[in-house]
Each structure stands twice: as C-alpha cells, then as structure tokens.
N, C-alpha and C positions, 0 to 999 in steps of 0.2 A: 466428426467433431466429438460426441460421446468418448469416443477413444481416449481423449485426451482427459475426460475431468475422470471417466474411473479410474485415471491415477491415481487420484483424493478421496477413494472408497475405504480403504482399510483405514481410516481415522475420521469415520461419522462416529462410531460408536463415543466417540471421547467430547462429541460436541454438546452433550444435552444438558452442561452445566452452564449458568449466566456467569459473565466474565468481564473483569474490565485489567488492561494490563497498563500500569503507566512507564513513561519513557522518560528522559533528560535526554538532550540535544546537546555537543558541547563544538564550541568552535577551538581549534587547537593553531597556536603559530607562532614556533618555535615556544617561547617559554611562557607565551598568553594561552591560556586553558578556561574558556567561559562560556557557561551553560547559557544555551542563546533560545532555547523555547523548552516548553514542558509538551508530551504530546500524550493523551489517551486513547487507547485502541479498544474497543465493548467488542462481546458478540456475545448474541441470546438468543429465542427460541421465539419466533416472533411467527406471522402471517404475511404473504402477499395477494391481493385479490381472493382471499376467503382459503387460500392453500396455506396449508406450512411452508414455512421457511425460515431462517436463519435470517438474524439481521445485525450491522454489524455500524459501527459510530466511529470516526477520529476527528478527533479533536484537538486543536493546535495553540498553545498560548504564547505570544510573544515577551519576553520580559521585560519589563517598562526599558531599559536603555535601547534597546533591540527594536522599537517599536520609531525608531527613526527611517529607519532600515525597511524594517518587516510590515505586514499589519499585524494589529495585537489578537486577532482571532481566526480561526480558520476550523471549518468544517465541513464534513462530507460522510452519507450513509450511502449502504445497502444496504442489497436484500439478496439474498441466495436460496436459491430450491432446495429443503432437505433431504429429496432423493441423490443428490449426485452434487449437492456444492455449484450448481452453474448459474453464476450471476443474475440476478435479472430487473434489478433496477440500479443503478447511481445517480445521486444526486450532490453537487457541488455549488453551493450557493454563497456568496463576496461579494463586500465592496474591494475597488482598488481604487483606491485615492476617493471621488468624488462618485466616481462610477459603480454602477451594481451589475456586478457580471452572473451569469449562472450557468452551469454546465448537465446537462442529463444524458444520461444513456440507458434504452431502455433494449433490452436484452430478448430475443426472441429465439432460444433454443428449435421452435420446433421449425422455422423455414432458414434458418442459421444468419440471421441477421441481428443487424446492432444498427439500432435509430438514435443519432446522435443530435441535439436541440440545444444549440447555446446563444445563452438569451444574451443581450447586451443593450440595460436602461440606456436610452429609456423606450425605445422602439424596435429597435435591430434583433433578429433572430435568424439564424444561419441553420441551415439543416445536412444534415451528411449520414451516409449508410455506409456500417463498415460488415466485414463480414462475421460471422458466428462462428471459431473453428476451434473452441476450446483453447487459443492460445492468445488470445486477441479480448485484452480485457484492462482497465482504469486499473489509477495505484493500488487502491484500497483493497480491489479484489486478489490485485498482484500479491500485495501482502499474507493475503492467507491460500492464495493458491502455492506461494512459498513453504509456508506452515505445515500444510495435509497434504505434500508430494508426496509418492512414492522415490525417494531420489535415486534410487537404482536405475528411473528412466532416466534422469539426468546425466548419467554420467557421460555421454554426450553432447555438443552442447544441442540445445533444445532451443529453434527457432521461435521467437515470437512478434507480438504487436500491442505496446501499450497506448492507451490514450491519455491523451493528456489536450487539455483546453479545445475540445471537438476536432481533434485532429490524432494520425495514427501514427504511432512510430515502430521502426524495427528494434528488436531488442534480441537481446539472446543471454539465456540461463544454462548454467552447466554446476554440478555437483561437483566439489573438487576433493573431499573426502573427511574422516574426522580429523578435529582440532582439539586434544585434552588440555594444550597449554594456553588458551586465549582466556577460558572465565575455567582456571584452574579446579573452582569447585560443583562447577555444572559443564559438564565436558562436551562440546559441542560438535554439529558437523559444520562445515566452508562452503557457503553457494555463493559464485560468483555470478551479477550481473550486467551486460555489458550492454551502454543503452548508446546501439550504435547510432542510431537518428540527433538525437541531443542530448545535451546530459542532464541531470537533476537540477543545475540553477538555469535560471534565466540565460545568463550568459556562456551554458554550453557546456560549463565545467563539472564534474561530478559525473563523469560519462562510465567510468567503469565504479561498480557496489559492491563489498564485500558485506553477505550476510552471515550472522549466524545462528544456528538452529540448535537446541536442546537435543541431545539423545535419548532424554527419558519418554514416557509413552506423553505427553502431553502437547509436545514440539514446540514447546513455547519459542518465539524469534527473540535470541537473547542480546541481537546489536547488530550496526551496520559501522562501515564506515567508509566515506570516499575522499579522496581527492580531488580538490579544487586549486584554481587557474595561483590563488595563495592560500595557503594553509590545510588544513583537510578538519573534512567535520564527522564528529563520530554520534553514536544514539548505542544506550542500551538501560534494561530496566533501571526504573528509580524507585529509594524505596519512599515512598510519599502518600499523601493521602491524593484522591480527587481532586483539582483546583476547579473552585466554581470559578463562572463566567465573570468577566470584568463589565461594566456598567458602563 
C-alpha cells in the first residue's frame, strides 16, 4: 500500500501553508451556460488523535434556483497523516429531503483497512470493510491525491476504488499529458478519470472527468469537466470571496 501514497512525497514540502481555493460549477447546454453551485476546497495543518496531520474541508452551495434540484448545502472533511498524505478519517454529514444521512470512513494504514459507518436517521446504521491499498479512497481525498501525484506514474492508466455513499467503486486514472491551450495563462497538465462503476450523478451520467492540474510548483486543480446523459457540466477557480453559510 505505502507504494502507492509515496507518489505524493515530492510535494509535502508545498503543504505547510493554510489554504482555501474557491470553485463555480457551470451547467452548459447548447447556448444555456449557468453557474449551478459555488464550491470551497481548505487544507491546513491541523491534528488527528494528538498526531499531526493535514485536514482538509468542501464545501458546496447550491444557488437559490438550483436548490429545487439540489440541496442548498453540502459538506464533508478530512484528515490526512503528514508523513505520507494517507487519509484517515472522512466524514459526510446530509440531510436529503426529510432524512439525515451520514457517511464515515475511518482509514487504518497500519492493518490496511477502511471501516466504513453509514448512519441513516433515524435508527439505521450499515457497516462495511473495504481494503487499505493506497488507491481505494472518498472524493475528497481523490481530490488531492489528484493534486500531489507524481503523474509520471500515471501515465498508465492507474487502477482504482472510490467510495462513494458506503459503498466501493472501480475507477481508473491515467495522465494524458500537458495542456498549454485549455487556461491559456496558467498552462496545465490533462488527468483523465474514468469512473467505470457509476458515474458522478445519480443517474449514471458523468462517467468519464477531465481534470486539470497547474504545472507551476503549487498543483493547484484548475477545472474539471464531464459529460452528462444532457449537457456537460464544467468547474474551475472562481474569483470570489468565501460564501458564508445559508440560514
């Protein structure tokens, strides 16, 4: 397992500044172009059980039209070890509609297991054990295991396993090379990923992601974009202030 997160060794040294990067969301279809949530992504210098670690926040706002649709907030942290970047706690906490759902994964590097606990108000709690192999990890870590690759291992594509609502899916990451014409003034590399189990919505669609990554030393993730069943939705930075939380 180790094998796999000292990919993400040559870019600790870049982590020890508190960070927060905002997003816009836009849904595109044919000549309709509308920002359909704002999202924030932290990472800081925090603790897990009395260790160092990294800890990291997103944050998801729906925009009052959007919120027929969507729900209007969405959240979810971690925690990561700052020897080596290897996840070890997630936490995903929702309502949906009337109901309060919660999602946890608690990360155990040293017997390479993953204790998965999804609570479901007002009684219901489902338990499942996935495995520990460095490549088998929630979005949010996906996010920044994207970020602090080495992509040279990628250029292959590179097997994985995301979770998503206590449950595991196959997925697969490959580096496809740089891009200097997509954010013409921040020249970027192309990760594609291909989330062969389901895809990003509900219903299936959003199955293959196109990311993109900064070449400068910081690797900021400067956009995604996928296709869906109509239209395709894209994300990349916004320049905005923080949105506080809706009431």
């Amino acid at each position: 397992m180790t094998r796999f997160l000292y990919l993400l060794l040559p870019c600790l040294l870049l982590l020890s500044e508190s960070e927060t990067t905002p997003y816009e969301v836009r849904y595109k279809l044919g000549s309709l172009n509308m920002r359909v949530v704002n999202v924030d992504i932290s990472w800081e210098e925090s603790e897990w059980n009395g260790e160092p670690a990294f800890h990291s926040v997103v944050v998801v706002q729906t925009l009052p039209f959007f919120r027929m649709f969507l729900g209007p907030y969405y959240y979810a942290e971690c925690f990561y070890r700052q020897s080596d970047l290897a996840p070890l706690y997630f936490d995903n906490p929702f309502d949906a509609g009337s109901k309060s759902r919660r999602y946890e994964y608690y990360y155990h590097p040293e017997d390479e297991t993953i204790e998965s606990v999804s609570f479901y108000a007002p009684d219901k709690t489902e338990l499942a054990t996935f495995t520990y192999d460095g490549r088998t990890m929630d979005f949010l870590s996906l996010v920044h295991f994207i970020r602090f690759l080495d992509l040279s291992q990628a250029k292959d594509p590179m097997q994985m396993h995301i979770l998503v609502s206590g449950k595991s899916y196959p997925a697969e990451l490959q580096y496809l090379g740089p891009d200097p014409d997509k954010f013409p003034d921040k020249p970027s590399d192309k990760i594609r990923l291909g989330l062969t189990g389901r895809g990003l919505m509900e219903n299936g669609s959003g199955s293959i992601i196109y990311v993109w990554r900064s070449t400068s030393p910081d690797r900021t993730l400067l956009g995604l974009e996928t296709t869906l069943n109509n239209g395709s939705v894209h994300a990349q930075i916004a320049n905005r202030e923080k949105p506080k939380k809706d009431d």
